[in-house]
The first five atom37 places (N, CA, C, CB, O) and aatype in JSON, in Angstrom:
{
  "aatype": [20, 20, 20, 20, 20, 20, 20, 20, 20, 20, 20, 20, 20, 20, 20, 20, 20, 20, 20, 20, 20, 20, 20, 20, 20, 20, 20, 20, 20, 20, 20, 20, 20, 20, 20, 20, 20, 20, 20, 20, 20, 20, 20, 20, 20, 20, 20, 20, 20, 20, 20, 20, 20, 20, 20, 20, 20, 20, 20, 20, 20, 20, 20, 20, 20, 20, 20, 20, 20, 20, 20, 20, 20, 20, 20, 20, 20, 20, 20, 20, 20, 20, 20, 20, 20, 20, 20, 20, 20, 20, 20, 20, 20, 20, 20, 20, 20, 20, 20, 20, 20, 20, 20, 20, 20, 20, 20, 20, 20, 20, 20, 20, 20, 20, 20, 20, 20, 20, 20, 20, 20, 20, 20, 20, 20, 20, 20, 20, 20, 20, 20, 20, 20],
  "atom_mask": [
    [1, 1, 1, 1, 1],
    [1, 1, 1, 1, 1],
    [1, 1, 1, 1, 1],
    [1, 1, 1, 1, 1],
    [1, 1, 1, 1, 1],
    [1, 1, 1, 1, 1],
    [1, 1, 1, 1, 1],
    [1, 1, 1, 1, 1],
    [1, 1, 1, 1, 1],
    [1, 1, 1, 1, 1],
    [1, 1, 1, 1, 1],
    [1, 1, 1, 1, 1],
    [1, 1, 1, 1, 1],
    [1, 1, 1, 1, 1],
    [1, 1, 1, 1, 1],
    [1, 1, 1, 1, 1],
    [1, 1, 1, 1, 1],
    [1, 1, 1, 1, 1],
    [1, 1, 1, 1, 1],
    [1, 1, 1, 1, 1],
    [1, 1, 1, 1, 1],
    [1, 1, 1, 1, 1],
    [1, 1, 1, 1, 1],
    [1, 1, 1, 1, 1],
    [1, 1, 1, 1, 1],
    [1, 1, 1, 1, 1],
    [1, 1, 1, 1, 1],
    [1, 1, 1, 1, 1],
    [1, 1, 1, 1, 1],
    [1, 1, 1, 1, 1],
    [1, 1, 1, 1, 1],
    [1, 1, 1, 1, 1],
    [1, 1, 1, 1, 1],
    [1, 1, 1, 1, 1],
    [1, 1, 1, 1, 1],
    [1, 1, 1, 1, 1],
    [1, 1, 1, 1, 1],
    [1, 1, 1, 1, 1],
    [1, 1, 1, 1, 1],
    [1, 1, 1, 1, 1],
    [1, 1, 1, 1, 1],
    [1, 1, 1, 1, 1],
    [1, 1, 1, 1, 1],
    [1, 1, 1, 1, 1],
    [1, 1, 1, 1, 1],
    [1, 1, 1, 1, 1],
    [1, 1, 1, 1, 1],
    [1, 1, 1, 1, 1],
    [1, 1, 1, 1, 1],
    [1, 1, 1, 1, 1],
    [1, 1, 1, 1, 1],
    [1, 1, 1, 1, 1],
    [1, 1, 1, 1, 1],
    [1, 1, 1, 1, 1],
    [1, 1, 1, 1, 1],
    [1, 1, 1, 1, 1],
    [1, 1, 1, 1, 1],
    [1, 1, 1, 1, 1],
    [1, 1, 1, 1, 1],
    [1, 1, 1, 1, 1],
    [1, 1, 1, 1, 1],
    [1, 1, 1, 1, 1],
    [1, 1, 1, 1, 1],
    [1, 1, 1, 1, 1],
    [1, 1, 1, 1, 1],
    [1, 1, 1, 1, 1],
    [1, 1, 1, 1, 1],
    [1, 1, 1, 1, 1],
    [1, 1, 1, 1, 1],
    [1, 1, 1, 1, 1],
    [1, 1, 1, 1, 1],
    [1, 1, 1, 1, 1],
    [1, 1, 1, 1, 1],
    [1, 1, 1, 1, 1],
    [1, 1, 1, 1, 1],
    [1, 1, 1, 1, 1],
    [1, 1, 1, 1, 1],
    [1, 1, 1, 1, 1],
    [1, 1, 1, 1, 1],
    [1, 1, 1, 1, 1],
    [1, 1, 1, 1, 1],
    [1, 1, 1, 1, 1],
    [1, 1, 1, 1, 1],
    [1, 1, 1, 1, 1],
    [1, 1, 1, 1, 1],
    [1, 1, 1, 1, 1],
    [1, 1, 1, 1, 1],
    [1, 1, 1, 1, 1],
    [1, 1, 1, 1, 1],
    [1, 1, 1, 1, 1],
    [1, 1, 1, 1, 1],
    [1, 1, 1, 1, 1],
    [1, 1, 1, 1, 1],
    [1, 1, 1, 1, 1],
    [1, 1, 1, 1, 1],
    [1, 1, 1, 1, 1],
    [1, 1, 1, 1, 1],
    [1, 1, 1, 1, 1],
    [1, 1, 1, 1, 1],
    [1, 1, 1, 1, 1],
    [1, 1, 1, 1, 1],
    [1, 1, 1, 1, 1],
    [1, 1, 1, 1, 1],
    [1, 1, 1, 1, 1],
    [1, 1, 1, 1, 1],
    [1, 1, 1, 1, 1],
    [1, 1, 1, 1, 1],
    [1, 1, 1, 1, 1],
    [1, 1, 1, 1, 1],
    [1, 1, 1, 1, 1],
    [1, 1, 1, 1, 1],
    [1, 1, 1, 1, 1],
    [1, 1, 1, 1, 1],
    [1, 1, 1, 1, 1],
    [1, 1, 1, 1, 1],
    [1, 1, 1, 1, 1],
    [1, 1, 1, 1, 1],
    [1, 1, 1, 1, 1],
    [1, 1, 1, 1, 1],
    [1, 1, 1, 1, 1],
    [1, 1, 1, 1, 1],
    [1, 1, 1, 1, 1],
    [1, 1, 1, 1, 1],
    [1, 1, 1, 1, 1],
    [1, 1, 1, 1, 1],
    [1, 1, 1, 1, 1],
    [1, 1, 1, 1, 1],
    [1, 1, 1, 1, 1],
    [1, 1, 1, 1, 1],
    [1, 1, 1, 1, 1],
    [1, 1, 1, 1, 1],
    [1, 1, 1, 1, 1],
    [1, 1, 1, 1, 1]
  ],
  "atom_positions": [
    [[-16.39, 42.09, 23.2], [-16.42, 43.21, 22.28], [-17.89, 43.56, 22.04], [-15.68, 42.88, 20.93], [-18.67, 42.71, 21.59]],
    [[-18.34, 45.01, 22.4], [-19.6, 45.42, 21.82], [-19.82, 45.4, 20.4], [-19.83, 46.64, 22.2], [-18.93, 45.6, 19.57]],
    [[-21.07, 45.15, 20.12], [-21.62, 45.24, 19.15], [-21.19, 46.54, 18.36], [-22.86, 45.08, 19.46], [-20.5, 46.33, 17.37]],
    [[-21.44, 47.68, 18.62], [-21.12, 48.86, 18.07], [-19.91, 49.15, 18.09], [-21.71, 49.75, 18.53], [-19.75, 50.24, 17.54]],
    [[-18.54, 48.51, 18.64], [-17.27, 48.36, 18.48], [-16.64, 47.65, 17.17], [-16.93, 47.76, 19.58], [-15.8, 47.73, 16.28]],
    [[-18.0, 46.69, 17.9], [-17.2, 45.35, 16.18], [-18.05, 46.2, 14.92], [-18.12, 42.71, 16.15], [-17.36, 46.0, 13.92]],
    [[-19.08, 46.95, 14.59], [-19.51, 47.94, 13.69], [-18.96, 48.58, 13.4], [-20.22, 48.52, 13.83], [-18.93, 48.72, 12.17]],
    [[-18.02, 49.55, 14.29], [-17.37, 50.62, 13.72], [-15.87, 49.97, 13.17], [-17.25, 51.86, 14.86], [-15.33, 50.4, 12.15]],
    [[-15.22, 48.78, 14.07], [-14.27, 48.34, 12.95], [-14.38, 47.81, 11.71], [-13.64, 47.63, 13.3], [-13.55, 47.85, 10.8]],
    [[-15.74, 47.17, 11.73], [-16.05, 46.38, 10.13], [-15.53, 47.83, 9.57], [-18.13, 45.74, 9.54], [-14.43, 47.88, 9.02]],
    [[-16.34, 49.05, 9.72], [-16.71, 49.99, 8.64], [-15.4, 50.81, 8.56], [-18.1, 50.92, 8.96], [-15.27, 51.48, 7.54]],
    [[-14.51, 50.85, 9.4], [-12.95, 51.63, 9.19], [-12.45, 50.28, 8.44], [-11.83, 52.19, 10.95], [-11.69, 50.67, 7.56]],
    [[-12.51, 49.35, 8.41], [-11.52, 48.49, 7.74], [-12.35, 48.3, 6.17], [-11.22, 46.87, 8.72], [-11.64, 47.94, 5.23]],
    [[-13.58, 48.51, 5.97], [-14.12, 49.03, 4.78], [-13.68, 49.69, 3.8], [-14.82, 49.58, 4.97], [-13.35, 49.38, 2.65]],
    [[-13.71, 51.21, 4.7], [-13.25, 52.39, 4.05], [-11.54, 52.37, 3.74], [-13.68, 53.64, 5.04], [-11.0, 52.84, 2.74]],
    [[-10.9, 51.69, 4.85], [-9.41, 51.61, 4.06], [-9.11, 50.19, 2.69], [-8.13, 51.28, 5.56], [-8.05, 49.97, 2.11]],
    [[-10.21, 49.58, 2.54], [-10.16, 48.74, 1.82], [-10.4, 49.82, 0.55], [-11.07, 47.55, 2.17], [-9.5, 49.78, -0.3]],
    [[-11.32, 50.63, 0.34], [-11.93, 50.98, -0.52], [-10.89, 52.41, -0.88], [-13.48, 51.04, -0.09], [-10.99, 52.82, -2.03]],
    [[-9.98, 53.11, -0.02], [-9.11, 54.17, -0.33], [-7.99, 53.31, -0.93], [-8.7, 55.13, 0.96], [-7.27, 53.84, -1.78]],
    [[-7.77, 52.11, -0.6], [-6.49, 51.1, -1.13], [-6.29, 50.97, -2.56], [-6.66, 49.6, -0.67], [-5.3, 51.03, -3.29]],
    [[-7.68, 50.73, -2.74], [-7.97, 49.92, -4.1], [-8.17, 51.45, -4.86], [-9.59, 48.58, -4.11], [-7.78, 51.43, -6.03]],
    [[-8.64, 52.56, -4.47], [-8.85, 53.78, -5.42], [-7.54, 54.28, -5.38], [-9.99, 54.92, -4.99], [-7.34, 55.38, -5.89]],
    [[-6.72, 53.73, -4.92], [-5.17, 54.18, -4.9], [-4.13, 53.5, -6.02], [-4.57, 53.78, -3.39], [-3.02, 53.89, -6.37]],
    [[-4.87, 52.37, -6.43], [-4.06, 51.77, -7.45], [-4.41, 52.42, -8.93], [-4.32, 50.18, -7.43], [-5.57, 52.57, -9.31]],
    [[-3.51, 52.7, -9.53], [-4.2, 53.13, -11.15], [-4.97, 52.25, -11.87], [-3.17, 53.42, -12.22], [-4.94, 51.06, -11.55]],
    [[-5.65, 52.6, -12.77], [-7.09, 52.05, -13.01], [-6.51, 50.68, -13.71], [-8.27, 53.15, -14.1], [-7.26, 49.71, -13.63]],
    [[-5.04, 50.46, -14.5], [-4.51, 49.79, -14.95], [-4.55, 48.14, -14.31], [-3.5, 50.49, -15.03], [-4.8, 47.02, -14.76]],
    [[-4.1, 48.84, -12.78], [-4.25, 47.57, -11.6], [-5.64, 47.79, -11.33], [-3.24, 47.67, -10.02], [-6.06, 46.95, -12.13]],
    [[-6.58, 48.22, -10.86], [-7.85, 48.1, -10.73], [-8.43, 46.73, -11.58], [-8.42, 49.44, -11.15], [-8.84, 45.71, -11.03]],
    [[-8.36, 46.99, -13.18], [-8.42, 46.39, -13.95], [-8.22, 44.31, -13.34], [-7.41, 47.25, -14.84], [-8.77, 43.34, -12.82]],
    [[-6.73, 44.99, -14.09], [-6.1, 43.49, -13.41], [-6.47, 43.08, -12.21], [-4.66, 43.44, -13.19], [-6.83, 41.94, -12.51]],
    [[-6.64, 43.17, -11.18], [-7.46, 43.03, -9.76], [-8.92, 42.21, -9.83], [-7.82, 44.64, -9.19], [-9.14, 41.15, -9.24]],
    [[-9.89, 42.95, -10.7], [-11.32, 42.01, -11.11], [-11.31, 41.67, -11.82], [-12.46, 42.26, -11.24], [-12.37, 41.22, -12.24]],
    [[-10.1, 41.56, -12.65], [-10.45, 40.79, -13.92], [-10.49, 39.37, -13.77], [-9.51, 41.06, -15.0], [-9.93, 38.92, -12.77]],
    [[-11.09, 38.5, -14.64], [-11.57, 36.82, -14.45], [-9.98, 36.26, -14.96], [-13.27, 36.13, -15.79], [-9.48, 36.6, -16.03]],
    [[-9.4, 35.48, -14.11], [-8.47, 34.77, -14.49], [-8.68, 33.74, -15.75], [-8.12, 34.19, -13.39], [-9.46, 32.79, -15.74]],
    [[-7.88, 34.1, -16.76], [-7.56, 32.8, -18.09], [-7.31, 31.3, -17.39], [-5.81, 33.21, -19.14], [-6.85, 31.24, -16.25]],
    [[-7.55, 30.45, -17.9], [-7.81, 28.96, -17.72], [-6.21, 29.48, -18.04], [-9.05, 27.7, -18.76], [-6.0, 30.47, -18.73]],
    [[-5.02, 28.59, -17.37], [-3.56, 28.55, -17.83], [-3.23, 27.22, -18.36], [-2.57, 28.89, -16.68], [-3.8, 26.26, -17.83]],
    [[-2.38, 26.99, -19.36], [-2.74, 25.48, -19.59], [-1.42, 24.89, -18.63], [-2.73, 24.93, -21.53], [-0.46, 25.54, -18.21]],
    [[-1.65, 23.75, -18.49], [-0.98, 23.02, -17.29], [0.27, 22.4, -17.73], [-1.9, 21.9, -16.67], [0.23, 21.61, -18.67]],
    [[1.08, 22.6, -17.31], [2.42, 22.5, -18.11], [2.72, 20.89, -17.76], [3.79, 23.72, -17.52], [2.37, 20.2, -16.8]],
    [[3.55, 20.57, -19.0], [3.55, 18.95, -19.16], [4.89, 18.74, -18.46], [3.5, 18.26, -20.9], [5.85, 19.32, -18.95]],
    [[5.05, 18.12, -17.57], [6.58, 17.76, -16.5], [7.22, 16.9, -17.89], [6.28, 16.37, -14.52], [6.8, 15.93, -18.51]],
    [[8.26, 17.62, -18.03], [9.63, 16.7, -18.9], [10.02, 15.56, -18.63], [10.91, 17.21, -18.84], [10.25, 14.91, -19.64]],
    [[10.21, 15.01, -17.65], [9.99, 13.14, -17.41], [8.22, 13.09, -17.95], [10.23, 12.43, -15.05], [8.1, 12.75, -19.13]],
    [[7.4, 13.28, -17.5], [6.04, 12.44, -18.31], [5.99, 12.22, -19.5], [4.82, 13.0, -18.28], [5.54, 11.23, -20.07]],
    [[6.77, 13.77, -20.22], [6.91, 13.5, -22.2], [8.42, 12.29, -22.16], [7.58, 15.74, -23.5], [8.49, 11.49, -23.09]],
    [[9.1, 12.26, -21.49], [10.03, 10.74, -21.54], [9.43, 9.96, -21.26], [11.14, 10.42, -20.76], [9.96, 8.96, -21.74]],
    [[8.54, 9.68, -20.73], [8.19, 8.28, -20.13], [6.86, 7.86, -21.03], [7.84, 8.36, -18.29], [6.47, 6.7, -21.05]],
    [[6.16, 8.95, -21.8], [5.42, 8.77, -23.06], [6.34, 8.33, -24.18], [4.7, 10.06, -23.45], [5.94, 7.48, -24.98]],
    [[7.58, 8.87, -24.28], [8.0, 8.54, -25.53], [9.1, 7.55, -25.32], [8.39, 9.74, -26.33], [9.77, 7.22, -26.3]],
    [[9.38, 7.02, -24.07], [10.08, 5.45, -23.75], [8.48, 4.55, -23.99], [10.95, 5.25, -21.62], [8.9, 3.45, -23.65]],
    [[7.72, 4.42, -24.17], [6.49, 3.56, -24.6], [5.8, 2.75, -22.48], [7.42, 1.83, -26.23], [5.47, 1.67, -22.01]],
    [[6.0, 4.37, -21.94], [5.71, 4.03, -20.9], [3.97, 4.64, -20.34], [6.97, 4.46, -20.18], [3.68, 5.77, -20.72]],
    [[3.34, 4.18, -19.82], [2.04, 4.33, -19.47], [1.33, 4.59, -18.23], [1.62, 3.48, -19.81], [1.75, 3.86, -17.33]],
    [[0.24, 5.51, -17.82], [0.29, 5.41, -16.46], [-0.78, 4.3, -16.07], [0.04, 6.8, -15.79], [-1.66, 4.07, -16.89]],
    [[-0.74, 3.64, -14.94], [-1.32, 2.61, -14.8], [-2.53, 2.81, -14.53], [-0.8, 1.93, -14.08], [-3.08, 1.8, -14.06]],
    [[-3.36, 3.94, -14.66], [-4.63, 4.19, -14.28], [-4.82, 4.06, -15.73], [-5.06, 5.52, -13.41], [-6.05, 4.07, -15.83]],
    [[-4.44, 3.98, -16.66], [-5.03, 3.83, -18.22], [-4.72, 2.21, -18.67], [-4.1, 5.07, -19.45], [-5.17, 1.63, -19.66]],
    [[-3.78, 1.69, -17.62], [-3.65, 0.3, -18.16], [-5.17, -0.53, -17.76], [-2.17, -0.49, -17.39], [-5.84, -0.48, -16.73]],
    [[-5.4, -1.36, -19.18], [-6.8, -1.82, -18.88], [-6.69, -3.03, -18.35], [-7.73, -1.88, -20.01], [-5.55, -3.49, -18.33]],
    [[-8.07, -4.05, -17.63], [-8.4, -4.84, -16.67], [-7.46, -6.09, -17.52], [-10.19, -4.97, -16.33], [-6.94, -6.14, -18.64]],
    [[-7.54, -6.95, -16.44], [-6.67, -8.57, -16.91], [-5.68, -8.74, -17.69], [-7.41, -9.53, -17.61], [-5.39, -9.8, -18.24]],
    [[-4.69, -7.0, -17.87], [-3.62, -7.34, -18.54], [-2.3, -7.02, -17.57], [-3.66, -6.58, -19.91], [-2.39, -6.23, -16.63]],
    [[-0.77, -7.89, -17.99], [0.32, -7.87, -17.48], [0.64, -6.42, -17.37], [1.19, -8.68, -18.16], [0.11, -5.69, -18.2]],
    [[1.52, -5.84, -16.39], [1.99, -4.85, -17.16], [3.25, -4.89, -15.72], [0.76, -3.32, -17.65], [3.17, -5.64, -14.75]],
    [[4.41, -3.8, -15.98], [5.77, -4.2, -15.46], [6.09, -2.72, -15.19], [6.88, -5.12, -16.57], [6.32, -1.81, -15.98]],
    [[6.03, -2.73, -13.58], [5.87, -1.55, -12.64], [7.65, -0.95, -13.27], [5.59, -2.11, -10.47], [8.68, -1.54, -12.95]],
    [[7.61, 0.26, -14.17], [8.64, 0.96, -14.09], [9.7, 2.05, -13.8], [8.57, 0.89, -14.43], [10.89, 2.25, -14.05]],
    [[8.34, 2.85, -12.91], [8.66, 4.29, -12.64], [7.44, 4.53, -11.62], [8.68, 5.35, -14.1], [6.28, 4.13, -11.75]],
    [[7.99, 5.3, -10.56], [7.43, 5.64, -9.06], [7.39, 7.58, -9.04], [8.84, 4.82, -7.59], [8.19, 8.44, -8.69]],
    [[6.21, 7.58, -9.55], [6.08, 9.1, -9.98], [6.12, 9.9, -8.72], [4.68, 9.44, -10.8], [5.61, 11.0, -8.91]],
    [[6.36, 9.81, -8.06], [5.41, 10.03, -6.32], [6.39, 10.93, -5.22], [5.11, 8.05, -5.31], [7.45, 11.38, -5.64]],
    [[6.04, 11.12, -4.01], [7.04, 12.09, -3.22], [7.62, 10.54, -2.54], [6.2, 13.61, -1.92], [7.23, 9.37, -2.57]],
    [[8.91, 11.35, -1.86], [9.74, 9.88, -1.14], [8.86, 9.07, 0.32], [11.61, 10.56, -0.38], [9.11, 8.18, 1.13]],
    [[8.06, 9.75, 0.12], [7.02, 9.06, 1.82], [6.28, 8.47, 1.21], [6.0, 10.09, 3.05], [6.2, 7.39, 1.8]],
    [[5.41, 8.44, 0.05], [5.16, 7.66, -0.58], [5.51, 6.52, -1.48], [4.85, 8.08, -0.77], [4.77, 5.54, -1.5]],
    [[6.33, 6.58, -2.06], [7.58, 5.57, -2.49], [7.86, 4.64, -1.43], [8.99, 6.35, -2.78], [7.81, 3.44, -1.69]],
    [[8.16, 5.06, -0.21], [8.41, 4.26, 0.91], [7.29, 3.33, 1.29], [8.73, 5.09, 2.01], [7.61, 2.15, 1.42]],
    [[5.84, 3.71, 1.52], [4.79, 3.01, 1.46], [4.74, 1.85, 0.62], [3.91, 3.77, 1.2], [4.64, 0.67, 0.93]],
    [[4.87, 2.62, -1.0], [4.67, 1.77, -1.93], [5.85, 0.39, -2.03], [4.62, 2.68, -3.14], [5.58, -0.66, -2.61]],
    [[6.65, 0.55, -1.6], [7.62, -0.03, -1.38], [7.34, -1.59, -0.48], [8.42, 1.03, -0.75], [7.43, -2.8, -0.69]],
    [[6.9, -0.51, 0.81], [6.41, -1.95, 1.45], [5.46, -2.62, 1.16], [6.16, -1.98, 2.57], [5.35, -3.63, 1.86]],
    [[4.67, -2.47, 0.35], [3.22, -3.41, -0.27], [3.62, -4.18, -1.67], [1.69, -2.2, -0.73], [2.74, -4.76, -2.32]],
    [[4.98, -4.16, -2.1], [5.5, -4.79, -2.86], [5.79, -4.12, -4.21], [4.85, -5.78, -2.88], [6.67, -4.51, -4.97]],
    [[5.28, -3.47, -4.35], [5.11, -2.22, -5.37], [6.5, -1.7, -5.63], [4.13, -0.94, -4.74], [6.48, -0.5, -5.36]],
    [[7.65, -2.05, -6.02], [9.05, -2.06, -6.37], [9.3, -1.74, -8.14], [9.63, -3.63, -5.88], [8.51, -2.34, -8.88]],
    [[10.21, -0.95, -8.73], [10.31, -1.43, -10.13], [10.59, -2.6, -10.66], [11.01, -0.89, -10.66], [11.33, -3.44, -10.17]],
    [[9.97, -2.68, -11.73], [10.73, -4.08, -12.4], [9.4, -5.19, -11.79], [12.81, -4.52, -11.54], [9.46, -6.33, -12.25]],
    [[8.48, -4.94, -10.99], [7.72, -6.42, -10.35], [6.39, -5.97, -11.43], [7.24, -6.53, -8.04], [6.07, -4.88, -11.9]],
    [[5.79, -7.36, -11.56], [4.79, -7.45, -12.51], [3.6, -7.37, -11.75], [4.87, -8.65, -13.36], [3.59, -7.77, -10.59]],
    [[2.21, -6.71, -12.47], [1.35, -6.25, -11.59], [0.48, -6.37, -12.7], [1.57, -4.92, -10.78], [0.81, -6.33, -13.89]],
    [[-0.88, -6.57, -12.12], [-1.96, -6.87, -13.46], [-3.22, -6.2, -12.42], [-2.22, -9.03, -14.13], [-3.38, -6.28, -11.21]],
    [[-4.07, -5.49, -13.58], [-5.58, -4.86, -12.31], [-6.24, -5.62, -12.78], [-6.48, -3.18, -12.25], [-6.29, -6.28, -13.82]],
    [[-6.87, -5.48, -11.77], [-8.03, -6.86, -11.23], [-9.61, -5.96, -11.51], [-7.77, -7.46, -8.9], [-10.56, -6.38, -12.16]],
    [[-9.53, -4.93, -10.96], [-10.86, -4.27, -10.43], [-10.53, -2.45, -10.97], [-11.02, -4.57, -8.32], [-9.96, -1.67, -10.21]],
    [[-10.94, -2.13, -12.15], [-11.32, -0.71, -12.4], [-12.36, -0.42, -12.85], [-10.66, -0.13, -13.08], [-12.77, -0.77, -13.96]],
    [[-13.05, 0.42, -11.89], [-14.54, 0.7, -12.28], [-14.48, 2.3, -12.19], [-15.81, -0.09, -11.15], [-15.52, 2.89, -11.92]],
    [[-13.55, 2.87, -12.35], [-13.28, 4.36, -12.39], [-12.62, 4.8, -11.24], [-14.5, 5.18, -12.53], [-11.88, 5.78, -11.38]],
    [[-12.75, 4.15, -9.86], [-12.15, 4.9, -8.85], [-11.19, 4.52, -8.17], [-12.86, 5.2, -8.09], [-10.24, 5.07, -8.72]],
    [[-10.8, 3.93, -7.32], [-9.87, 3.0, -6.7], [-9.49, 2.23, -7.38], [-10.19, 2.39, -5.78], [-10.45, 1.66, -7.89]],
    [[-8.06, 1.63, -7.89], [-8.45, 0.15, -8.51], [-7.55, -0.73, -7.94], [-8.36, -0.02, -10.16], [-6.44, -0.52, -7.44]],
    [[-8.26, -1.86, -8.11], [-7.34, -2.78, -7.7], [-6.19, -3.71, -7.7], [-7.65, -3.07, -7.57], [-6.89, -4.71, -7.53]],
    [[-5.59, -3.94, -7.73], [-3.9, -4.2, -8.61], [-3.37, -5.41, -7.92], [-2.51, -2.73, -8.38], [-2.97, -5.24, -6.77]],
    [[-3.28, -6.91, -8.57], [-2.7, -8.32, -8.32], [-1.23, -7.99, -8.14], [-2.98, -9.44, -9.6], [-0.68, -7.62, -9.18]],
    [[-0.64, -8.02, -7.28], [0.98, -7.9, -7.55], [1.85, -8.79, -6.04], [1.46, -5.78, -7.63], [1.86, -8.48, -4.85]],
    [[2.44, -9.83, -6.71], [3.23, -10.84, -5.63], [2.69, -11.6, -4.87], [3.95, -10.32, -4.76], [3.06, -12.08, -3.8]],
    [[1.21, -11.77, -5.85], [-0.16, -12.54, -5.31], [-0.33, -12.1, -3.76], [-0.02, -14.41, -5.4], [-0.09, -12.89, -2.85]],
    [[-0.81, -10.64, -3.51], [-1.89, -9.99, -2.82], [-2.12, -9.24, -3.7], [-1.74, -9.37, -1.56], [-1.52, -9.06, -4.76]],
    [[-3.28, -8.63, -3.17], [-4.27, -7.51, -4.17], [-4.16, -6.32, -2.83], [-6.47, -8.22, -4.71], [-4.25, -6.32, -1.6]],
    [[-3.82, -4.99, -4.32], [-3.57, -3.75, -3.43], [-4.2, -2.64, -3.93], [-2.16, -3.39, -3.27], [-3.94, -2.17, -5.04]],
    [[-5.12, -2.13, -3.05], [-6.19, -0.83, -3.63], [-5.64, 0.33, -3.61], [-7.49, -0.55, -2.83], [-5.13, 0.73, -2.56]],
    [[-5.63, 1.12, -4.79], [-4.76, 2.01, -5.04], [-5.83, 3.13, -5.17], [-3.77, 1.7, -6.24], [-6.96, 2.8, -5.53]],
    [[-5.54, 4.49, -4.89], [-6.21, 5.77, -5.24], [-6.15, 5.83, -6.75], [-5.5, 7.07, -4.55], [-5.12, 5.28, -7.16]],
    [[-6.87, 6.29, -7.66], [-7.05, 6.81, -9.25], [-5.76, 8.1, -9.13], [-9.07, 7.59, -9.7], [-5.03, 8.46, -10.05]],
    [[-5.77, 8.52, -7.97], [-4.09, 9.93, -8.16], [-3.37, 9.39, -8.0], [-3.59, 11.24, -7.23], [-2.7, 9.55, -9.02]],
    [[-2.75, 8.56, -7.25], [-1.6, 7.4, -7.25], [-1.35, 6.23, -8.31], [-1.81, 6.66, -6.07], [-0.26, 5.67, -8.45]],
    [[-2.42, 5.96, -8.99], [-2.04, 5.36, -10.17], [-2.07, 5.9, -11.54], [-2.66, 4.41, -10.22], [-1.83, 5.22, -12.54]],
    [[-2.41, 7.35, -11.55], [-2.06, 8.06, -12.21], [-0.57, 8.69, -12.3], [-2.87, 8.66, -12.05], [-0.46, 9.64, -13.08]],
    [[0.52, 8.32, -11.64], [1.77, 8.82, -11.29], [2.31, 7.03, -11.07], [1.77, 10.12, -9.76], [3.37, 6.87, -10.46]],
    [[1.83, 6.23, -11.39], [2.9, 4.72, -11.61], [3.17, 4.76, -12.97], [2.17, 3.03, -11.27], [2.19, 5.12, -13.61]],
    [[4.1, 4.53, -13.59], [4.62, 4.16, -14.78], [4.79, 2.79, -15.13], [5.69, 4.72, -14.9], [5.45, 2.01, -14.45]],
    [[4.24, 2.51, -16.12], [3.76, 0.96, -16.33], [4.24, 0.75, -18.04], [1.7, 0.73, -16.01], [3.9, 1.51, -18.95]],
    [[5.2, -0.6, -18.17], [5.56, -0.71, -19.12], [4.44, -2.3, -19.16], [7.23, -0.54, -19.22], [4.34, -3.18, -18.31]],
    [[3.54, -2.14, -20.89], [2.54, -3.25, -20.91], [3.25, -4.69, -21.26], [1.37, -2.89, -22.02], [4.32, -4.87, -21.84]],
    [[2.64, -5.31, -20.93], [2.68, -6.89, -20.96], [1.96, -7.73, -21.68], [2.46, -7.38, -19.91], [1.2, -7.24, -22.51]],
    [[2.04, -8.98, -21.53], [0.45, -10.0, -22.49], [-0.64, -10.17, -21.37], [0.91, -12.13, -23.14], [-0.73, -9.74, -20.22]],
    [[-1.53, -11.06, -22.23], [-2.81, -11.07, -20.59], [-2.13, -11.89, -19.87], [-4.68, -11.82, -20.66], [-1.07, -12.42, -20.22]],
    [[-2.67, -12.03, -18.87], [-2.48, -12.25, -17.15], [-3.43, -13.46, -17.49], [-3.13, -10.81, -15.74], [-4.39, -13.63, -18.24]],
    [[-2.7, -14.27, -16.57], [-3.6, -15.76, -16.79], [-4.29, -15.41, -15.35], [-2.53, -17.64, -16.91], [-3.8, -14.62, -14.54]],
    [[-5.48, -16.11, -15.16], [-6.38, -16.31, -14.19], [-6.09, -16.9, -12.75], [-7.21, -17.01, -14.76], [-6.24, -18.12, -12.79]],
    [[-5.72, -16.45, -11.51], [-5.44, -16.87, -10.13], [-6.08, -18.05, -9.87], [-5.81, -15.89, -9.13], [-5.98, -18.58, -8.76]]
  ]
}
């Protein structure tokens, strides 16, 4: 494609950009550049149950304490993963290692490094401390 080919299409696909938009009433114009509102993020109806069953996500459960894997927030390919690393409801799991990002989680005596978004979606009912390995 010549240079002065690919020029003259930039500038026809310009000008129909610019007859498009003078075609909408000023109403949509408006709405079109206007700065989108922050929307607030709607709270999923199981998370307000599982707050008000006294359930927690395990990225807030703090270091060297018990806590009792109850809910698998997650899509089913993940569930399946989690599944095989022992990560089941009902099994007891204590973090070992949170320093903000990954953390690390004692459960069926191996240790399993979890993403901060994936343990933000475990549901964790708390426990007493965790005695020492």
């Amino acid at each position: 494609m010549t240079p002065s080919l690919w020029l003259s299409l930039t500038l026809i696909l310009a000008v129909a950009l610019v007859l498009a938009m003078l075609a909408l009433p000023a109403d949509g114009r408006r709405r079109l550049f206007a700065r989108r509102q922050a929307q607030p993020v709607p709270v999923d109806e199981r998370v307000t149950e599982f707050l008000a069953a006294g359930l927690l996500p395990l990225s807030d459960c703090p270091r060297d304490c018990t806590a009792c894997l109850r809910c698998l927030h997650v899509d089913r390919c993940v569930v399946h993963r989690l599944l095989e690393m022992g990560l089941t409801p009902g099994v007891e799991l204590r973090v070992v290692q949170d320093n903000g990002g990954p953390m690390l989680v004692s459960v069926r005596g191996s240790r399993v490094a979890l993403g901060r978004d994936l343990a933000d979606n475990l549901w964790v009912e708390m426990g007493g401390q965790a005695s020492d390995e």
